[in-house]
C-alpha positions in Angstrom: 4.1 -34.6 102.7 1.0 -36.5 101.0 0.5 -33.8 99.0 3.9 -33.8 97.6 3.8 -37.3 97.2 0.3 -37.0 95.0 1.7 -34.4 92.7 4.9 -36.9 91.9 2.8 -39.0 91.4 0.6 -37.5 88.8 3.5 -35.9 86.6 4.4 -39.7 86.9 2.0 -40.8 85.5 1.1 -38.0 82.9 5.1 -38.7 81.8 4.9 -42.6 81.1 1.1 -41.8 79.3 2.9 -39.4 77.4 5.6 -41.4 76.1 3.8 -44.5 75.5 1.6 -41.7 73.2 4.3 -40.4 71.6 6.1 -43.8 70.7 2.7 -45.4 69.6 0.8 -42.5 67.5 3.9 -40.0 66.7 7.0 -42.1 66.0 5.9 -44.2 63.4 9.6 -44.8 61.8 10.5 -47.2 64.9 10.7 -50.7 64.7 8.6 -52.4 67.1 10.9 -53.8 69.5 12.7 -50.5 70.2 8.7 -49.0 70.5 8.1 -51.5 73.1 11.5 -51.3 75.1 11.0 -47.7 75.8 7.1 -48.3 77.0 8.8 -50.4 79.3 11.8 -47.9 80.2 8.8 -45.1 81.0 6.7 -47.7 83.1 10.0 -48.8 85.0 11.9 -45.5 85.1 8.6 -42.9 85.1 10.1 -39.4 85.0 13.5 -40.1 84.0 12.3 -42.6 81.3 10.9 -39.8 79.6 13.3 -37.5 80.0 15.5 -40.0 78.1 13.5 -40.6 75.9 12.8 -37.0 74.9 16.6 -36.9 74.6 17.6 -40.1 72.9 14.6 -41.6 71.2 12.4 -38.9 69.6 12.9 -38.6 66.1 
C-alpha cells in the first residue's frame, strides 16, 4: 500500500509543479490575482486542481 501511496504522491506533486509552471511561464495574458488563485487551487486541490485548470483556465 506504501507504494501506492508514493506514486500518488509524486503525480501530485509533478501536477501542482506543473501548473504553477504553466500559469507562471506559459499564460502570460492572466492577470495576477487569477495566476495566484489557481497556484493555490493546485497546492490545495493537487490532481484535481490541475485537472481544472487544464479545463477552465488554460488559454
Amino acid at each position: 500500500m506504501s507504494m501506492a501511496y508514493n506514486i500518488w504522491g509524486l503525480i501530485t506533486l509533478v501536477s501542482v509543479v506543473w501548473v504553477i509552471y504553466d500559469v507562471m511561464v506559459r499564460n502570460k495574458g492572466l492577470e495576477p490575482i487569477k495566476k495566484a488563485l489557481w497556484i493555490i487551487i493546485a497546492i490545495i486541490f493537487g490532481v484535481l486542481g490541475a485537472i481544472a485548470y487544464y479545463f477552465l483556465g488554460k488559454k
